[in-house]
C-alpha positions in Angstrom: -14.4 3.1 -10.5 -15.6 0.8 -7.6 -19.0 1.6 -5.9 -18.3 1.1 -1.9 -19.5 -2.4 -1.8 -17.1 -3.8 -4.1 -14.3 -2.4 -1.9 -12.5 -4.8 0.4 -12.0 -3.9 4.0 -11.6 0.0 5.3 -14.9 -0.2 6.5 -14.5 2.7 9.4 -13.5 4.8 6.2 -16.4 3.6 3.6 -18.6 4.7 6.7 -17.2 8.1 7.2 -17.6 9.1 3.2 -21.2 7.7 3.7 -22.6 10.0 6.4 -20.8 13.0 4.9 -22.5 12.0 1.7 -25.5 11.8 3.8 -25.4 14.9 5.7 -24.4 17.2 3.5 -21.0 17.5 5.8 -18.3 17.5 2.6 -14.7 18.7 3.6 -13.0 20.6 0.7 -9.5 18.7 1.4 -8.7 15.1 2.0 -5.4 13.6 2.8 -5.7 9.8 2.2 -2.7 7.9 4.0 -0.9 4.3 3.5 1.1 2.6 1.7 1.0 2.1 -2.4 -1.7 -0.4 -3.5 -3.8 0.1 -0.2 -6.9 0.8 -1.6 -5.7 5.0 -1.3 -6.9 5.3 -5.4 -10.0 3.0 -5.0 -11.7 4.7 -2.0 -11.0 8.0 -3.6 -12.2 7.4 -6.6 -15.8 5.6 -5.2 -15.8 8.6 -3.0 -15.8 11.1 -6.0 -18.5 8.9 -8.3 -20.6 9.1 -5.2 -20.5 12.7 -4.9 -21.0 13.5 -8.5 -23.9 10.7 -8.7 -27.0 11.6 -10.5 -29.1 8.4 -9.4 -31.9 7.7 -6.6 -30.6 5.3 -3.3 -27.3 3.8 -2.9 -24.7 5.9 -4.5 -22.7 5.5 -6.6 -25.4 4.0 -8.6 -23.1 2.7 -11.3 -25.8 3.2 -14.0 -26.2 7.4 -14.6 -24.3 9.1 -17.4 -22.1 10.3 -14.5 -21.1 7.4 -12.9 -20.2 5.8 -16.0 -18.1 9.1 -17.1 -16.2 8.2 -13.4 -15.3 4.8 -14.5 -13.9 5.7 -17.8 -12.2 8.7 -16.4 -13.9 10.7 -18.5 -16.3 12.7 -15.8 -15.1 16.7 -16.8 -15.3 17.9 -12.9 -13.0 14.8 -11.4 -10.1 16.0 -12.3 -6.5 13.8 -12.0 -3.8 16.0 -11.3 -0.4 14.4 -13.3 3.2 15.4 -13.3 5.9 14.9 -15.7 8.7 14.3 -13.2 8.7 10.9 -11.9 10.0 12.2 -8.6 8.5 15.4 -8.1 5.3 17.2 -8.3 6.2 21.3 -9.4 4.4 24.1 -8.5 3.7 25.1 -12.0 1.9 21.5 -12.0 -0.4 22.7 -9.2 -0.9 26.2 -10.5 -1.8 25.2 -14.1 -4.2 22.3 -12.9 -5.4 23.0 -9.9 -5.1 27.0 -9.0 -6.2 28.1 -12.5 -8.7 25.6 -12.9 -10.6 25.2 -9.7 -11.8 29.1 -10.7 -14.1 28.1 -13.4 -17.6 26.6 -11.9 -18.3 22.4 -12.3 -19.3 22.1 -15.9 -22.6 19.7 -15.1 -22.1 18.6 -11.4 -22.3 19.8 -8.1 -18.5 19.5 -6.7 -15.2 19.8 -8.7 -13.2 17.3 -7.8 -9.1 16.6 -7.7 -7.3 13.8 -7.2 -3.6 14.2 -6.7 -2.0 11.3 -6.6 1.2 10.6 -5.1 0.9 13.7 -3.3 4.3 13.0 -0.8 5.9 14.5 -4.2 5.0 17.5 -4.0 7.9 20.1 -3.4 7.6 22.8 -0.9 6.6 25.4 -3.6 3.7 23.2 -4.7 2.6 22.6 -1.4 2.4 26.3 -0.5 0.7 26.7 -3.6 -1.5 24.6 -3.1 -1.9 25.9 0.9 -3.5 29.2 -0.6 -6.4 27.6 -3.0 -6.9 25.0 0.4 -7.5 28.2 2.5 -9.9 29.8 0.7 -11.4 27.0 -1.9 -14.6 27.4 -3.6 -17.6 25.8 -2.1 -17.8 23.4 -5.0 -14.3 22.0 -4.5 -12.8 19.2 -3.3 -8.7 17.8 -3.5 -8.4 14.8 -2.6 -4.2 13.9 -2.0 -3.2 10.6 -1.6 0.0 9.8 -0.1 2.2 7.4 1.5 3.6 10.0 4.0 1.1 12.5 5.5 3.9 13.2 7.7 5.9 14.8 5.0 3.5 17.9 4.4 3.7 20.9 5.7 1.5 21.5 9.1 -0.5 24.4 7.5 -1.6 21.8 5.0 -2.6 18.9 7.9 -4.2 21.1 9.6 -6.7 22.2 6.7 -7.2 18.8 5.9 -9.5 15.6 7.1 -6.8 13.1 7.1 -7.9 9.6 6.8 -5.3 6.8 7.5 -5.1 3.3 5.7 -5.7 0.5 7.7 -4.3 -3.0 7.5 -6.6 -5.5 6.2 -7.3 -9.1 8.1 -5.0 -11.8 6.5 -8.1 -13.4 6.4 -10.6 -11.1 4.8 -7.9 -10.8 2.0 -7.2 -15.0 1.6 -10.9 -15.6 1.0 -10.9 -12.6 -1.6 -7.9 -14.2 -3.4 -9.4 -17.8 -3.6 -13.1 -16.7 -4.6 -12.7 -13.3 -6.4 -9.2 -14.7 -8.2 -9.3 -18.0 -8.3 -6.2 -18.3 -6.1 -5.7 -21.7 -4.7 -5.4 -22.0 -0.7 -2.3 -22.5 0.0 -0.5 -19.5 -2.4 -3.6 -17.2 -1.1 -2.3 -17.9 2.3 1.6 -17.3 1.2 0.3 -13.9 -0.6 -2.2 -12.6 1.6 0.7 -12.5 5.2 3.4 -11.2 2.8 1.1 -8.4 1.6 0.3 -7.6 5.0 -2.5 -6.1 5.0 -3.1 -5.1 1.8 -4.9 -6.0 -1.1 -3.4 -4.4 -3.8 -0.1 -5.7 -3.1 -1.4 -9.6 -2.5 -3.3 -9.5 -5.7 -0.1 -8.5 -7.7 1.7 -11.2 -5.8 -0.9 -13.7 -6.8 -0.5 -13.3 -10.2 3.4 -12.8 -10.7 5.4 -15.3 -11.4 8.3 -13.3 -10.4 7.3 -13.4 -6.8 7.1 -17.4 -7.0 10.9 -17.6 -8.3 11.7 -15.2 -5.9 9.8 -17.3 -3.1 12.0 -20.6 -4.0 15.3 -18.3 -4.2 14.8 -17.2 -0.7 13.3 -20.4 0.8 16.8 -22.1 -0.7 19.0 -19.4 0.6 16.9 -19.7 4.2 17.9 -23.2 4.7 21.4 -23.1 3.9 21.8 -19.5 5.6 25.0 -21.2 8.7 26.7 -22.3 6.0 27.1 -19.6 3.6 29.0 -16.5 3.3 28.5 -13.1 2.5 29.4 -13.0 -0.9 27.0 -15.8 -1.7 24.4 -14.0 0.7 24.9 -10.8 -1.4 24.5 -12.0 -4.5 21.3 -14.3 -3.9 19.9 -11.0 -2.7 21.1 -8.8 -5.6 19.4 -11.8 -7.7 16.2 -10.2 -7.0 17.0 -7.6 -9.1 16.3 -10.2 -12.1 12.6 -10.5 -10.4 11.6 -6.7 -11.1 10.2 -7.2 -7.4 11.7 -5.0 -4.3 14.7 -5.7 -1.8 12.5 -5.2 1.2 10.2 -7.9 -0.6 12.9 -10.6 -0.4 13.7 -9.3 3.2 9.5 -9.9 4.0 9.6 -13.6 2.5 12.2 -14.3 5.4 10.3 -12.4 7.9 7.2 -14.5 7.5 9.8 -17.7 7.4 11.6 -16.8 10.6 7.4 -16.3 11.9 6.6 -19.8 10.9 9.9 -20.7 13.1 8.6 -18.8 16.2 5.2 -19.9 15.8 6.0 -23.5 15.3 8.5 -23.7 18.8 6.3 -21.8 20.9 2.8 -24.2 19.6 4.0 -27.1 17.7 1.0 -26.3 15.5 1.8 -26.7 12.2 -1.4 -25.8 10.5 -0.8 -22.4 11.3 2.1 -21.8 9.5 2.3 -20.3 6.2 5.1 -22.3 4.8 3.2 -25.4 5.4 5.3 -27.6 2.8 8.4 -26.4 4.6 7.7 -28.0 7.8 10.5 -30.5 8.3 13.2 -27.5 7.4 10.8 -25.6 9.7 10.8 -28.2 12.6 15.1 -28.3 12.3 15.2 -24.6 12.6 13.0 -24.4 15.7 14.7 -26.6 17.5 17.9 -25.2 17.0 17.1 -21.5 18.1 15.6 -20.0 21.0 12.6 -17.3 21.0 15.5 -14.5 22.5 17.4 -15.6 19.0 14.6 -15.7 16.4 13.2 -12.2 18.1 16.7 -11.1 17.1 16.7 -12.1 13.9 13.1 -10.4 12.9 14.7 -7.1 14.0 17.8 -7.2 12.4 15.7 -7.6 8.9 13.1 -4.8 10.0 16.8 -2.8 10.8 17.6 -4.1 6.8 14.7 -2.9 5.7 14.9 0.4 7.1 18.5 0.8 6.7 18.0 -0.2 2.2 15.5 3.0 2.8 18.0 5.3 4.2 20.5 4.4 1.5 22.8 2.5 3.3 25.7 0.5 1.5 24.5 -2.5 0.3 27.2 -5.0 1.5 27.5 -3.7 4.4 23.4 -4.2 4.9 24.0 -7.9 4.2 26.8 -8.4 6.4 25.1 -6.8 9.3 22.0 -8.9 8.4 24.1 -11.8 8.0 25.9 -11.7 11.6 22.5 -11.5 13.1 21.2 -14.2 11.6 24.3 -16.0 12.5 24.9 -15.4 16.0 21.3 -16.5 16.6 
């Protein structure tokens, strides 16, 4: 459990739970949206020791019997919904822990609380299940689903919902966490924070993996030798991230925020700005060698990657696309 202060960024959001704490103004359905590790799981879970805090002021107080059953995950009336398929939630799932159980009254607390995680799973059948206990809840309840794809449920359940949307957090706001909070030094805080774009989670997984600082120098040596090579040899640095445990699309960000160093550096000539600071002679050569129409090009044939790895495109034919971009400009 986190009390709200601990919480870093999503202020607009930590405000909103606040004055509905406040003024009695509850909602009995949430929808919490962005991507994983953006703070979905943290909010939701201050959110709930707030609501079920037994203490005077500032809630959650962190000290009750209550708020330390939240942080265990112990509290009997906050409820985590699980499934047993990796990629699906069932409807049996919802019926037997949410349906069935949101009938019996809060065993000590005022609301009944579930979260349901990875929500974007559930199948139709769950959802519509799940439609008919939203419609006509008990005034105790409250679900709380957190997804990375709001979009994905069906509009009866939007529409029955308070849907809150993740924000991206200031590069900024997350560096200064990394460095103080984790000990991070400045200039892999920096490298962390604009690949995580935005989000915490993700930047403080980076900051401790060394897998992400193997697959940094695999991709900064591939960058500078990127005219020369071919596709095999493109394809099979990229497939060498597989060895990493870490994400295609990850490998496909590290040369995102190179080719953003490249633009920054050739339209300012500033190169205390740039993330890849230790890179700036490779940096320099590139700029001066491309022109902003080409490096623009480039940053949308990997957002096209990324997107295209998503929609289960044939991998070598992702490369070679991505490699002819980067090679006409």
């Amino acid at each position: 459990m986190r009390d709200f202060s601990k919480i870093i960024g999503h202020e607009k959001i930590i405000e909103y739970f606040r004055n509905v704490i406040a003024g009695g103004q509850v909602s009995h359905a949430y929808i919490l949206n962005g991507p994983d590790l953006s703070g979905k799981m943290l909010l939701t879970e201050a959110f709930a020791a707030a609501l079920q805090c037994e203490g005077e002021g500032e809630r959650p107080c962190g000290e009750c019997r209550s708020c330390k059953q939240a942080k265990s995950r112990n509290h009997p009336d906050i409820i985590y919904v699980t499934h047993e398929k990796p990629n699906t939630v069932g409807v049996d799932e919802i019926r037997r822990q949410v349906n069935d159980d949101i009938i019996l009254k809060p065993y000590r607390s005022r609301y009944k609380i579930y979260i349901i995680n990875e929500a974007e799973k559930m199948n139709v059948q769950a959802q519509n299940a799940l439609l008919k206990t939203i419609e006509e809840p008990p005034a105790y309840a409250v679900i709380c689903l957190l997804t990375t794809n709001a979009d994905g449920f069906l509009p009866t359940i939007l529409s029955r919902c308070v849907r809150l949307d993740i924000r991206a957090i200031e590069d900024e706001k997350i560096r200064r966490f990394l460095m103080k909070e984790k000990g991070v030094p400045d200039y892999q805080a920096d490298i962390c924070a604009a690949f995580a774009q935005g989000n915490v989670g993700k930047a403080i997984r980076l900051a401790g993996s060394e897998d992400f600082n193997e697959m940094k120098k695999s991709a900064l040596q591939l960058l500078k030798r990127l005219k020369e090579i071919d596709l095999y040899e493109m394809s099979q640095a990229v497939r060498q991230i597989t060895e990493y445990k870490l994400e295609i699309e990850d490998y496909f960000d590290l040369m995102m925020i190179w080719y953003r160093d490249v633009l920054l550096y050739k339209a300012t000539a500033d190169v205390n700005r740039l993330i890849f600071q230790d890179e700036i002679y490779e940096i320099k050569k590139a700029a001066s060698r491309s022109s902003y129409e080409g490096i623009e090009t480039v940053l949308e044939g990997l957002e096209k990657a990324k997107a295209r790895i998503r929609a289960n495109v044939n991998f070598e034919l992702v490369i070679e696309l991505l490699l002819l971009t980067i090679k006409e400009n």
